[in-house]
N, C-alpha and C positions, 0 to 999 in steps of 0.2 A: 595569500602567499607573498613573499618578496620575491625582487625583481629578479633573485638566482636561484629559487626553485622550480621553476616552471619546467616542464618534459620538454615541448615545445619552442620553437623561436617566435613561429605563428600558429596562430588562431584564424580559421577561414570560418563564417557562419555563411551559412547557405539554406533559405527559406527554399522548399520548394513547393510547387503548387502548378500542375498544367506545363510543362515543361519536358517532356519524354525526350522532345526532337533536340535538346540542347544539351541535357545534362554530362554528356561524354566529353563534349567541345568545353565544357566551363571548367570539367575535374581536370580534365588532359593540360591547360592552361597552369593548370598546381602544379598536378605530377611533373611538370617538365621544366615546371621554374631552373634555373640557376643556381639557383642558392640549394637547392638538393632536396626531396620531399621528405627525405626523414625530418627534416627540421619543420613541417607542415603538419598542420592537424586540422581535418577539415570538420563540420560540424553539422548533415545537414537534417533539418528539420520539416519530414513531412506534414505540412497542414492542410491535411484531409483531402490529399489529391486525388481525382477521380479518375486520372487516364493512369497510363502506364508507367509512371515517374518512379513507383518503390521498387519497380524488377532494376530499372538501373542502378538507382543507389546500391539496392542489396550486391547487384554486379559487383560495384566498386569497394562494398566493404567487405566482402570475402574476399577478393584482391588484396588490398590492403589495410587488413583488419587492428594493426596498429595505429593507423593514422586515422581513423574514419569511426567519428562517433554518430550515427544516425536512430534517428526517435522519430515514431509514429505519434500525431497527435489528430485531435477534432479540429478542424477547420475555423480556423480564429483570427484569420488574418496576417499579411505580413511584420508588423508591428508584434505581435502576442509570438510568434513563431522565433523570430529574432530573438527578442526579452527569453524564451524556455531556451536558447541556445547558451545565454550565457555559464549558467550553473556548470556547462559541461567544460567552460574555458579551462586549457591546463597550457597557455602561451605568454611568453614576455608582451606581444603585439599582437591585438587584433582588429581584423579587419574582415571586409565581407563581400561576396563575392555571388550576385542573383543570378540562378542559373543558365539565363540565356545569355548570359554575359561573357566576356574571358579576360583575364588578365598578360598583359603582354610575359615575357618568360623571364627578363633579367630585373622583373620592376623589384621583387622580393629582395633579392640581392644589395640590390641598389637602396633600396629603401631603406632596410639593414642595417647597413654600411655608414648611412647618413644618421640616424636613430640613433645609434650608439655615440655618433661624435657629438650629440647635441640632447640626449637624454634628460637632462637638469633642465635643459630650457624649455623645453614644448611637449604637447600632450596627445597633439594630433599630427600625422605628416600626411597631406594632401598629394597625389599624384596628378597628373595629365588625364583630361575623357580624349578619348576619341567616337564617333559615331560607327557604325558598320553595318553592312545587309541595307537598307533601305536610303542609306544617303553615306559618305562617308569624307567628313567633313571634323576638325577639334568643335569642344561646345562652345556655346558665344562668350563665355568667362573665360575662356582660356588665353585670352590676355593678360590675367595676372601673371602668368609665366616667363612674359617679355623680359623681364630683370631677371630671369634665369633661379637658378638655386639657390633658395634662402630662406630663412625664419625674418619674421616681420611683428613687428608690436601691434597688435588689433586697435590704438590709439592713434599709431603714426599717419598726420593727414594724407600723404601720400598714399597710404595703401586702403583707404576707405572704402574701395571700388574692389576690392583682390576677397571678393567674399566666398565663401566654401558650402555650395547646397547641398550637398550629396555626404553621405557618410560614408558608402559604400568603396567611394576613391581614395578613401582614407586612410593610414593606419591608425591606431590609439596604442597607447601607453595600457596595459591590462588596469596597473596599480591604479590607474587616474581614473577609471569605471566608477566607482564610488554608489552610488545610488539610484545613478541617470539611468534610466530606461526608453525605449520607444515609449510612445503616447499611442494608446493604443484605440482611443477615437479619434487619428487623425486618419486620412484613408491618402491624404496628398499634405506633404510637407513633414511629416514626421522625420525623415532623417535628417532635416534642417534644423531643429530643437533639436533631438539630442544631438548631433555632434556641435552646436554652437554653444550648449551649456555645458560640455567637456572643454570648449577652446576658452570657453569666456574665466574659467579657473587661474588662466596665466596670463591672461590677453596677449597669447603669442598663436602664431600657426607657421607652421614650415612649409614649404613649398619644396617639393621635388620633379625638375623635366624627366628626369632618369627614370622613374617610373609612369607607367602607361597602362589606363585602364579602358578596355574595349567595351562601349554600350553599345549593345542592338537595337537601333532603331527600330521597333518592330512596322511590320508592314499593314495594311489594310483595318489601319485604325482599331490595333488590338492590345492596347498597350495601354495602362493605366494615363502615363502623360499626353497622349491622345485622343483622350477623351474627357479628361477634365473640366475643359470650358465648360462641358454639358453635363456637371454634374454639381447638384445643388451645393455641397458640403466643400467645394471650391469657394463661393461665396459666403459662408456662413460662418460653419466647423472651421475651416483656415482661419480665418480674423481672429475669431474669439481663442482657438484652443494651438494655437501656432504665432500667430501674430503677438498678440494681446501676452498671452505666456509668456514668450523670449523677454517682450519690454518689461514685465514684471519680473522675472526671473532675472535680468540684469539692476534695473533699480533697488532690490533687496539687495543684489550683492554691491553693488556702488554708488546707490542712492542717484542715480538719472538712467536714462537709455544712452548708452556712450554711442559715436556717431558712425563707429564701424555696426551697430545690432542696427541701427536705424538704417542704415546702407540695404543693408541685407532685407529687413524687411519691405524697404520702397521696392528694391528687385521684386521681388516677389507679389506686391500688392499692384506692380505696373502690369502686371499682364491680365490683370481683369481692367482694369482702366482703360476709357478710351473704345472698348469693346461693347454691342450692345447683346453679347450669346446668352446675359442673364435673363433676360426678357422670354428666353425660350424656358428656363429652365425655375423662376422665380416668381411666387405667384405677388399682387401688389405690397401685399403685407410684408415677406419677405425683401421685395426690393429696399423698402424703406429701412428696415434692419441691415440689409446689408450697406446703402450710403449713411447710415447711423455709423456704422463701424467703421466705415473707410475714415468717414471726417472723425472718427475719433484717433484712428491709425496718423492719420496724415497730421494732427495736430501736434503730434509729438515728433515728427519727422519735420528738423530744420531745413529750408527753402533750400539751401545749397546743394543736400542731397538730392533733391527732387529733380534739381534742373543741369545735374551736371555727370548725371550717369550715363558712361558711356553706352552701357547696351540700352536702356529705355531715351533716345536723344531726338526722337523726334518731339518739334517743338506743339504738335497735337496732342500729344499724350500728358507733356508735360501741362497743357493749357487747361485740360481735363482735369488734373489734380489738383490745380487752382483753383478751378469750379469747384469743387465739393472742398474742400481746403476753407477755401474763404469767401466764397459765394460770386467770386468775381471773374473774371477771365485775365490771364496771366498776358494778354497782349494788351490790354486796358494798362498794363503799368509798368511796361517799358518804357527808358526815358534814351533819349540820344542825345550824344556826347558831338558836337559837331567838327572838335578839335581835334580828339582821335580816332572820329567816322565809330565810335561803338554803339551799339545795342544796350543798354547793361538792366537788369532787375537792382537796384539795393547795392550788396554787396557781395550778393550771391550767383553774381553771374553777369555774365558780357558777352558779347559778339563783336572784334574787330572789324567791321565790314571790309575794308582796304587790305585786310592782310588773312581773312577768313579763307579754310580750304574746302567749306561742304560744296551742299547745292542749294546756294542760295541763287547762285547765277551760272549757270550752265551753258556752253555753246552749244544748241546741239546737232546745226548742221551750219555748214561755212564752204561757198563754193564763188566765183568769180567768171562772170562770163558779160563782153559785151562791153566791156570797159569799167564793170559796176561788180561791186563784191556786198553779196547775197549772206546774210545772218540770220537765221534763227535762233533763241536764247528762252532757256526754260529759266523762269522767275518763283522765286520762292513765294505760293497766296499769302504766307501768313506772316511776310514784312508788311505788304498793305494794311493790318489790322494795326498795327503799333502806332496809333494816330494819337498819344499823347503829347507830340510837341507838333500837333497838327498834320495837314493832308501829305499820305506819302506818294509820290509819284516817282515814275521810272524814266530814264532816261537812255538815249544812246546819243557819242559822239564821234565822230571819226574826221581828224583834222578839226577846219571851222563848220562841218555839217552836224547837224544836229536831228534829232529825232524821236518824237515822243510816242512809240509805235500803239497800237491796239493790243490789250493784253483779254489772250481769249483762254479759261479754264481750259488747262490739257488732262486728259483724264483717261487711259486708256485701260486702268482697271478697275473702272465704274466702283471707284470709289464712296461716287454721292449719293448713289442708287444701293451701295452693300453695305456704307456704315451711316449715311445719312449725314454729313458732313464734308465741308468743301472738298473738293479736289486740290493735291498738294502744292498743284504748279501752274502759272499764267504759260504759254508760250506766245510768243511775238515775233515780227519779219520785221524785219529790217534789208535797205539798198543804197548803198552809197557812191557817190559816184567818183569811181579813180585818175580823173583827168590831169587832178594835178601833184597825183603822188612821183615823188622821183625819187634819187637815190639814198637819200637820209632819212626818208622810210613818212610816212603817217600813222598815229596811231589810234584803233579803234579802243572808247573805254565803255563801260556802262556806270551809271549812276543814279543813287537813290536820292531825292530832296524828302527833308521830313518838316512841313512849314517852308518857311523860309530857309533853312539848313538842307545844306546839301552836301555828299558826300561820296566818291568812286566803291566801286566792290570788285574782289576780285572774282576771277573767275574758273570756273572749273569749265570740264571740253568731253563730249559724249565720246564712245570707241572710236568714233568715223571719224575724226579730229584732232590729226596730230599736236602735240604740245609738247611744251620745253619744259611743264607741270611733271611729265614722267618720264622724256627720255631728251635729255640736257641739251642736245646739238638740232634739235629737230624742227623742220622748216618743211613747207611744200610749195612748188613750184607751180604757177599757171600760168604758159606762156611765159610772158616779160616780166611778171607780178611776183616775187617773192612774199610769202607769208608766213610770219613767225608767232604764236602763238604762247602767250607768258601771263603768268600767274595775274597779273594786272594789266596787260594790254595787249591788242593783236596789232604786231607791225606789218604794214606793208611797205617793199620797197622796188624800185626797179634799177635793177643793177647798170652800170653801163656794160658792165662782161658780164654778159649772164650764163657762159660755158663757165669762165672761172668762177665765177661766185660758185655755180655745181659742181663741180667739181675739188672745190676746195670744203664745202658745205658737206659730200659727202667722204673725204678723205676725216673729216673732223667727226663725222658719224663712226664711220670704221674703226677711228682710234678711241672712241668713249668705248666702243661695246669689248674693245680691246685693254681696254682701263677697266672697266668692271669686272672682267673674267669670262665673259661673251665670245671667246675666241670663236665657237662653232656660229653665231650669227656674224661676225665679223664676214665668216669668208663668204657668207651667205648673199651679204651686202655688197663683199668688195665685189664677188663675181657674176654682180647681174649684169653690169654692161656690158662685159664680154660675150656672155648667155644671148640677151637682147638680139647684141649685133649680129651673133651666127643664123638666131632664129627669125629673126621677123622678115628674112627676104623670104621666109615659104608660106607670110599672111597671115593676117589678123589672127589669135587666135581668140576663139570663141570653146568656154569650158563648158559642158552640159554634163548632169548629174541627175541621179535620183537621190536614192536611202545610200549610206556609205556602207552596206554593208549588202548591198542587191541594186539589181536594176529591175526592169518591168516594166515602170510605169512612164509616165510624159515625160521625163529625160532621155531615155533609150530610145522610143518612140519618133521624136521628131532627133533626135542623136541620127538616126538610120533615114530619115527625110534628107538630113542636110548633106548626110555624107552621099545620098544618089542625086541631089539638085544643089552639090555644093558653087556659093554664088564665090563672083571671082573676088581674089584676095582673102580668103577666108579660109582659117584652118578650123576645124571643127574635132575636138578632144575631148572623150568620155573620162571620168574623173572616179574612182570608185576605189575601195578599199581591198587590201588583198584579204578579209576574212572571207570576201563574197568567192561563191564555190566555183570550180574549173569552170562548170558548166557555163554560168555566167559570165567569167571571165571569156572565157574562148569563143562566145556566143559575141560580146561586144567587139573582142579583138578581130574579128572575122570581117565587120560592119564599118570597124576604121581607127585612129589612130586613138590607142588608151593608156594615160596616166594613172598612177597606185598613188591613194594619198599617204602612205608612208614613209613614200620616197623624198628622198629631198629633192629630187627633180622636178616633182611635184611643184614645191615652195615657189622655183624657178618661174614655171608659167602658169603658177597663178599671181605672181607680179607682173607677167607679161601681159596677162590677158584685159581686151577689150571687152568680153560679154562673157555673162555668165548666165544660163538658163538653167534652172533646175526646179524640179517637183518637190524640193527639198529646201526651209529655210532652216535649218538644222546651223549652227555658229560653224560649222569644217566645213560648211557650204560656202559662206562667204566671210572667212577666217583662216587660213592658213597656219596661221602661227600663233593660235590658240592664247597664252598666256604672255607670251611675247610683242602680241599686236602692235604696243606703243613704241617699237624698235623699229615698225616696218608699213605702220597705218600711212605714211606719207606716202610710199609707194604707190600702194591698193590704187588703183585707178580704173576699175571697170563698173562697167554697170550693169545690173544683176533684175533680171528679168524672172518674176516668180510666176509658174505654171504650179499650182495649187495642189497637194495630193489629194484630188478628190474636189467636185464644187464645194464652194465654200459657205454651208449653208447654217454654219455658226456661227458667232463672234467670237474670231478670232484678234480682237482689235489688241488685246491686253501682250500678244507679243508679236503679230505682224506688222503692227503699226509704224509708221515711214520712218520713226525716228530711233526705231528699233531695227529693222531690215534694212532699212536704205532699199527699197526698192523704186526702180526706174519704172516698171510696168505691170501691175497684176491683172493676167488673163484671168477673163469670163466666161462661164457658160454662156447663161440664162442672166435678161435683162433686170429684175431683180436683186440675183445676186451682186451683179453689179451695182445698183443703184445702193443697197447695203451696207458697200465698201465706201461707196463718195458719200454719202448719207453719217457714215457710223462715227465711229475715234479712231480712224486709220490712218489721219491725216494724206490723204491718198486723194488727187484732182484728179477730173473727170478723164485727162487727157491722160492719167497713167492706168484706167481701167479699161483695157479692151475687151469687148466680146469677139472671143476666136473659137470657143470652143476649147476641150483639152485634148492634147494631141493621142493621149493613150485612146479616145474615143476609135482613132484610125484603125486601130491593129484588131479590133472585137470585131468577131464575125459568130456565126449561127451555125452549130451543129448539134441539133434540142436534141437529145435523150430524154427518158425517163427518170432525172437523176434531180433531188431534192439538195439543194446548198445550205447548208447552215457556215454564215460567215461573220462572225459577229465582231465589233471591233475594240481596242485595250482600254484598260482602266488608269489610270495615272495612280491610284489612290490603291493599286495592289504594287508598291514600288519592290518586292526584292525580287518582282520577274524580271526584271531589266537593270541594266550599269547605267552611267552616266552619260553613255550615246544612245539609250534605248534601245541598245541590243539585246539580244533576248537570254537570260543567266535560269535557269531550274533555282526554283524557288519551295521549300517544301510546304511551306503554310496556304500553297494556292487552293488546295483540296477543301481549305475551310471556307475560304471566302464565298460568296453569296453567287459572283458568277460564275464559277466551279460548278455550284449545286443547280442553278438555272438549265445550265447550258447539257450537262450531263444528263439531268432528267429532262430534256425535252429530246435528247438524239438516241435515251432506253426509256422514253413511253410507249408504254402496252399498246395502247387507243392509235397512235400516229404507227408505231411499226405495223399493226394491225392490217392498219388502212393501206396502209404502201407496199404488204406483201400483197394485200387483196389486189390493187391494181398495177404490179407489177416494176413497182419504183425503187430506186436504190435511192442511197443517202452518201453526202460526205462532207462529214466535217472539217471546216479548217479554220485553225485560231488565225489570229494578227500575228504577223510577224515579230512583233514585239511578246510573244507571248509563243513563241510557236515551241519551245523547250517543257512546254507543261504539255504537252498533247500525249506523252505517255501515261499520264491521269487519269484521262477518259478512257471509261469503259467502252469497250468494242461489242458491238452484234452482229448477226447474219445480214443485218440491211444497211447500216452505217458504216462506211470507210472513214477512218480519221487519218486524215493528211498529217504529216511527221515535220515537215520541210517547209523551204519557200515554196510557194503558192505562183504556179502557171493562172496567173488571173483569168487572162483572157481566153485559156482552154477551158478552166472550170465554169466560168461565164456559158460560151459556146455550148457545153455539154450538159448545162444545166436548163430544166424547165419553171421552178421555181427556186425563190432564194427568201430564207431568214437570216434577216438583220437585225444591228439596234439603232443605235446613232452615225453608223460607218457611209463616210462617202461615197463608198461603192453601190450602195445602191442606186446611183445615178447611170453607173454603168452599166446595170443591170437593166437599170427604166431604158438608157440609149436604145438597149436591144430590143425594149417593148414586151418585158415579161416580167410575171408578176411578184411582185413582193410582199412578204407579212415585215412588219416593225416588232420584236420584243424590247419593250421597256421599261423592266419590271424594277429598273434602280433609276428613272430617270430623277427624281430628286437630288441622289446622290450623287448622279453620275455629273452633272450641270453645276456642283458646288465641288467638284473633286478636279475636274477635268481642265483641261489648257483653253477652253472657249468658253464661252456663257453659249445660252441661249440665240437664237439671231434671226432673219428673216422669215427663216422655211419651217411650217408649221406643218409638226406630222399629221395630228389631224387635218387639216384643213388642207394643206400643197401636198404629202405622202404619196405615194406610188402604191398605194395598197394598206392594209387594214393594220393598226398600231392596237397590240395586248399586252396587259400590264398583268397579268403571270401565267404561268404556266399552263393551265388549262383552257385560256381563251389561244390562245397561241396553236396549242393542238386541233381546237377547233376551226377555227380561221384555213390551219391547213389539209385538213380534212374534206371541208368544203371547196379548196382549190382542187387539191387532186381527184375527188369527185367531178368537179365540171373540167377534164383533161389540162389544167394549167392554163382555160380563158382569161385575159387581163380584164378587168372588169373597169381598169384605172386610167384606160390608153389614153383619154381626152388632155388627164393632167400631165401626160407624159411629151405630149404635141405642145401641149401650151406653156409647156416650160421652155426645153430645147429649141435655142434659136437655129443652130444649125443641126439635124441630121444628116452627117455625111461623114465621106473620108478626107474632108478637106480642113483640118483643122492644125495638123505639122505644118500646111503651107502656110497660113493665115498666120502662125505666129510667128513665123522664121519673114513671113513677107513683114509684120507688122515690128518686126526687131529692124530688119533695113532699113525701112522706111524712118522709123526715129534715128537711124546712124546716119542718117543723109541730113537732119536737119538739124543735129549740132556736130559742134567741133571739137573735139576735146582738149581741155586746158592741159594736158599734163605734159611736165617738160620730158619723158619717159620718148615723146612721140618727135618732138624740136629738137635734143641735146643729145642721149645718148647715142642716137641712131645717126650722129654726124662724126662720132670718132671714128 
């Protein structure tokens, strides 16, 4: 047909396959387009679904039986599915639309609109991804969009990086279809061939922000791109029948691989690289074929690609592709420029060091105490490897001191141990001493020598570390000490007015955030002195927190300690969000003075505050202004004492670690855990881990019933039960996943109810909090209660005689009480490669509170035989020889052990000298 016979304007194809829960949401996203649905013709294509996916479609085509062509076919994949949709095309554009998918409502319109003004030029118009349901987040390409709305030549050097995976964001021209089809042995990567051998027809691609395509990140790794790593035909099938294709498919038609297809495929070939998942999934023979292929892939890809893409830029990956490339390693043959301090390969790449913005050189913590100012600086391992013009060494100088510090592997997501290769960063201390800084300031620089040459680097500044990098006016105060902190130096200086230097430092703050359009932080800034002054004659204040969206646990706890032994000068402020329910609130408000984190008064004293205790290292624990920080990090001056949720008998190193939390003190149970902490990558000295015990240990007391706990704790890796604060959102795929079907057959097994009506036991289930919106899932019986709500811990504890768990730190609470526990850990594989910690000290076998079963039928058994011997601990010895203290005295021990560190320093911050003098 020509371009003015078509019924249609669009063409929607729609494979379906396994999809019942989505199909409404993806049609509903047509129907309501903009541009109007008679112009729409959907197209979908059942391949051989087995659930309930053809009653909806048939739904929607007896609806609307003009727009909706639907065909039953044999299950043949999404590739052969798509390819049978064409024949039924009757549109000027098509495009496509997978059913878990949706399209935003004006993209059609807009699309449209743009298509017809640019028709003769292009064949393809790309839209905007967005993510949704398990993250939601644009995709990592969606920086070609930065230059806004445009058609781009697939040759012009500039757009080399602006490449288009997906076909499905797409629209096409009908007429420019021609012969392409999916490739129907690709199982990953086929919509990257066909639509790049429609684009390569004119070597142009349009670009449209106006239009917006929704991907569902699917949840609990059920989604073809989330399991790829781990499937053979990623390595193989891709190269030869995707890879190897396109650069043949392009040298017939213009005799080379032009440098935008080699773009496209280095993307594509980076995400095996560097990885070692093929070893799981690739027996020897296979490996060899597949680094056959890559070095044949990589031989036709010019160096420049390789090293200069922005989304593959770490310089590990890229080292990797040098390795099989050319049998060498890509730091072996870097040279350095000493006259413009560069890095450079050839001609394919440079690094200015003096004027660089990564992390090659990082502050990442900077404090001043004693007359001497304190640096830490994370160092990039893989400058030291570039030893072609000789040995590279590091430097620091500040004024005429000098200092060549210890550079020790920082590694806090066991890097060396997961992919077998260095860790990214050295970290180093550095002390200087400020005796003879005065008012024209000294400045701190760092420096790399490589041989004899040597050369400055700039530097970048972790969250906790204001800079002039992100927000222009910005300086922080210690005492006498001004510090300003700049892309290439940190100045110190010491004013002779040091009210007016602050005060004019922050009148020039107020006016930038009022020059960018900041009006609402402006008044935020200008009104803390005032704020300050009215409040700090009623005392220090001290913020205590749990979960922001409940309390319970050891923020409430020793919260209600401090407020009945509050010590003098101390104000003492529960911190909590207004989702948490009356109960909670009016339970806290009762106990003493509470702030709403939504409130901007909030904001107020958490710039005010001296301490911060919380069960919670959650970023709106010690974060206020979220996105904002670098407007207001100078301020933050408290120090943030973490009571753990739960002993911590994980590694949690990879995000509690000092240079991520800033934490001043992490309480201890048990001697162990502690040694764990000083021992592990927490960067944490002996003198910030106390043993005090956790304070929620206080509030547990004993009223044993006949009543069996099943408590088990969340999965990171089922992400659409929770939003972006791990609050807890109804997720409908939860019913599939593996702890759904665990957890449910063990609280309706025949054998365990059996047992528990014979001896007169009830049951009650209660999920995590994070999870607690799925609890209408499970199925209910005569002997299992399932809890709906937040969780009364410490009644259900009380009222409980035994309890099932998995990996959840409650069962320490449970040990406190000296009763017995079973461990289910029928996903510990998955749950230890999925989860926020690794593995860590406390070994269930061997330290556990009671018997660990790895499925379902050892677990009924295990409990069978408890409630036969009346709920006897069989465990008690381990339970004594862990806990150091059992008692009620653990709120006092930490609020005593918070004092006692506030008496032995002085805090720098001019917040405590300057404001509180106007």
């Amino acid at each position: 047909m020509s371009k003015n016979e078509h019924k249609f304007l669009f063409s929607v194809i729609m494979p379906i396959y396994n999809v019942e829960d989505y199909i409404e949401e993806a049609i509903s996203s047509l129907v309501n387009q903009t541009i109007g649905f008679d112009k729409i013709q959907i197209i979908m294509i059942n391949d051989g679904s087995p659930d309930n996916s053809e009653a909806v479609c048939l739904k929607y085509k007896e609806q609307y039986p003009d727009n909706i062509v639907y065909k039953k076919i044999p299950n043949g994949g999404v590739s052969n599915a798509r390819n049978t949709a064409f024949q039924y095309v009757d549109a000027k554009y098509i495009t496509f639309l997978d059913p878990d998918d949706k399209w935003e409502l004006s993209s059609f319109e807009n699309a449209y609109k743009f298509f017809e003004e640019h028709y003769d030029e292009i064949d393809v118009l790309a839209s905007r991804i967005k993510f949704f349901e398990g993250c939601n987040y644009f995709h990592s390409l969606d920086y070609k969009f930065q230059n806004g709305t445009r058609i781009f030549d697939l040759e012009n050097k500039e757009e080399l990086f602006s490449i288009q995976p997906t076909a499905k964001t797409t629209f096409i021209k009908s007429d420019a279809l021609g012969d392409i089809r999916f490739d129907s042995r690709l199982k990953i990567g086929e919509e990257f061939v066909f639509i790049n051998k429609i684009m390569l027809k004119k070597k142009k691609l349009g670009l449209i922000c106006e239009s917006l395509y929704f991907y569902r990140r699917r949840n609990q790794g059920d989604s073809s791109s989330s399991n790829r790593i781990l499937d053979k035909s990623f390595y193989i099938n891709s190269l030869v029948y995707y890879h190897m294709e396109l650069m043949k498919y392009c040298e017939e038609m213009y005799g080379e691989v032009i440098l935008y297809v080699q773009s496209m495929i280095a993307y594509d070939l980076f995400w095996r690289i560097g990885y070692d998942h093929y070893l799981k999934v690739l027996d020897e023979k296979e490996q060899r074929e597949y680094f056959e292929l890559a070095k044949i892939l990589l031989g036709k890809i010019d160096d420049y690609i390789l090293l200069n893409n922005p989304k593959h830029k770490t310089m590990y990956k890229r080292n990797e592709a040098f390795k099989i490339k050319y049998g060498k390693e890509l730091f072996e043959l870097i040279d350095f420029d000493a006259e413009s301090g560069s890095l450079y390969y050839e001609d394919a790449w440079s690094l200015v060091l003096p004027k660089q913005k990564g992390i090659v050189c990082e502050i990442a913590s900077l404090g001043i105490k004693d007359d001497n100012i304190f640096v830490d600086v994370f160092v990039a391992q893989w400058i030291f490897r570039c030893t072609k013009n000789g040995e590279v060494k590091f430097k620091l100088r500040f004024g005429n001191q000098e200092a060549t510090p210890e550079l020790v592997p920082y590694d806090p997501y066991n890097v060396v141990k997961k992919t077998g290769h260095a860790s990214y960063h050295y970290v180093c201390k550095c002390k200087f001493d400020l005796k003879y800084v005065n008012e024209s300031g000294t400045a701190f620089k760092p420096y790399f020598s490589f041989g004899e040459k040597e050369t400055s680097v700039s530097m970048s500044y972790s969250k906790f570390v204001p800079t002039r990098n992100l927000f222009r006016p910005s300086y922080k105060a210690y005492g006498k000490y001004i510090v300003r902190c700049m892309r290439k130096a940190i100045k110190v200086s010491v004013p002779k007015d040091l009210k007016a230097y602050v005060e004019n430092a922050e009148k020039a703050c107020v006016d930038y955030l009022k020059e960018i359009g900041r009006d609402d932080l402006a008044e935020i800034r200008a009104g803390f002195p005032k704020f300050k002054k009215e409040q700090e004659k009623k005392g220090s204040v001290w913020l205590f927190s749990d979960r922001i969206d409940n309390a319970g646990d050891s923020g409430e706890v020793v919260f209600k300690y401090i407020c009945e032994h509050t010590p003098k000068g101390v104000r003492p402020i529960f911190t909590i969000g207004r989702a948490a329910s009356d109960e909670v609130k009016n339970r806290l408000e009762a106990i003493g003075e509470v702030v709403y984190f939504e409130d901007t008064e909030f904001k107020y004293y958490f710039l005010l505050a001296d301490k911060i205790v919380s069960s919670s290292a959650g970023e709106f624990t010690i974060n206020a202004f979220e996105d904002d920080r670098p407007y207001f990090v100078d301020m933050y001056h408290f120090d943030f004492y973490f009571m753990n949720h739960g002993v911590n008998c994980g590694d949690c190193s990879a995000w509690l670690n000092h240079y991520n939390k800033n934490i001043k003190i992490f309480f201890n149970t048990g001697v162990n855990e502690r040694q764990a902490i000083i021992d592990g990558r927490y960067n944490m000295t002996a003198d910030q881990c106390v043993i005090t015990g956790l304070p929620r240990f206080d509030a547990l007391y004993d009223d044993r019933k006949k009543q069996l706990l099943v408590l088990p704790s969340w999965r990171k890796s089922i992400k659409g039960a929770y939003d972006d604060k791990t609050s807890s959102v109804y997720y409908d795929g939860f019913v599939n996943t593996d702890y759904y079907k665990f957890y449910n057959g063990l609280i309706n097994d025949e054998r365990l109810l059996a047992k528990m009506r014979e001896k007169g036991y009830t049951g009650l289930f209660c999920l995590h909090p994070i999870f607690r919106k799925q609890a209408v899932d499970f199925k209910k019986n005569d002997v299992f209660a399932i809890n709906e709500g937040f969780i009364n811990y410490n009644k259900v504890f009380a009222e409980s005689s035994v309890m099932v768990t998995d990996y959840s730190t409650i069962a320490f609470d449970f040990a406190y009480l000296k009763k017995p526990i079973v461990y289910t850990q029928f996903d510990k594989e998955e749950f230890y490669k999925t989860q926020t910690y690794d593995k860590g000290f406390f070994e269930y076998e061997r330290d556990g509170f009671g018997p660990v079963c790895y499925d379902l039928d050892s677990a009924v058994d295990a409990l069978i035989k408890i409630i036969d011997k009346d709920c006897e601990n069989d465990y008690i010895d381990r339970v004594t020889n862990f806990f150091v203290n059992i008692d009620k005295n653990n709120s006092k021990r930490v609020i005593d052990t918070v004092l006692a560190d506030s008496k032995k320093e002085e805090k720098p911050s001019f917040f405590k000298r300057l404001f509180s003098r106007k």
